[in-house]
TINUKOL-940806 format. One record per residue (C-alpha): chain; residue number from 1; x, y, z. Coordinates in steps of 0.25 Angstrom, whole numbers, plus 5000, padded with zeros to 4 digits. Layout:
// TINUKOL-940806
A/NUM/X/Y/Z .
...
***
This chain:
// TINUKOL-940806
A/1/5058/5022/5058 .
A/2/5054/5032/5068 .
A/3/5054/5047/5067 .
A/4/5070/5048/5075 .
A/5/5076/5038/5065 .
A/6/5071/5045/5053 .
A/7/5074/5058/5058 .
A/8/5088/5054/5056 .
A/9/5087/5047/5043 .
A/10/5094/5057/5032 .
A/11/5087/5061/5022 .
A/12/5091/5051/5011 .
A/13/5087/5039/5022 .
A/14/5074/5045/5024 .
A/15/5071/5045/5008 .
A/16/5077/5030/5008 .
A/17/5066/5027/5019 .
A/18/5055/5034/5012 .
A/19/5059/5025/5001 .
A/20/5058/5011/5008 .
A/21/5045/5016/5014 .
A/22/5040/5020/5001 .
A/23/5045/5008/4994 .
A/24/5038/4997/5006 .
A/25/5025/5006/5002 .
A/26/5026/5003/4989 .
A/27/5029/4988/4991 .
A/28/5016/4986/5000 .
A/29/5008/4992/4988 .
A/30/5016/4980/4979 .
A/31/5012/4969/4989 .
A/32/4998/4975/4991 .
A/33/4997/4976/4977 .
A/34/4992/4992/4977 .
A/35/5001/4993/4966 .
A/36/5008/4984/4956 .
A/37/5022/4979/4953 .
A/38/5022/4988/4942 .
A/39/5017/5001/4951 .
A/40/5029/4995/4962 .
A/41/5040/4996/4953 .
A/42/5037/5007/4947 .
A/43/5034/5017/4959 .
A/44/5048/5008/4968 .
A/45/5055/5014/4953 .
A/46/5050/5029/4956 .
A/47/5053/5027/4971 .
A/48/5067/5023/4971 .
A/49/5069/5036/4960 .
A/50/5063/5045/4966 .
A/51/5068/5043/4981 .
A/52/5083/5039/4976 .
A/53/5082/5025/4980 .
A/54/5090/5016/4971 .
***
């Protein structure tokens, strides 16, 4: 997404895109095994409080 399409993006869509950033990052630690399932659950749990996402 380049800088003119976020731009536009309201304030609640750039927090829904944060989130999906946020939670491909934390899925790469999965899959790389930098944290366990256990560490992945837990912090996609605190995530989707803490950013509204249901």
């Amino acid at each position: 997404m380049d800088y003119q399409e976020w731009s536009r993006l309201s304030y609640s869509k750039k927090n829904h895109q944060l989130y999906l950033s946020q939670k491909e990052t934390l899925k790469k630690f999965l899959e790389r095994n930098a944290i366990s399932r256990a560490q992945y659950e837990k912090s996609l749990h605190d995530l989707t409080v803490k950013m509204h996402e249901s």
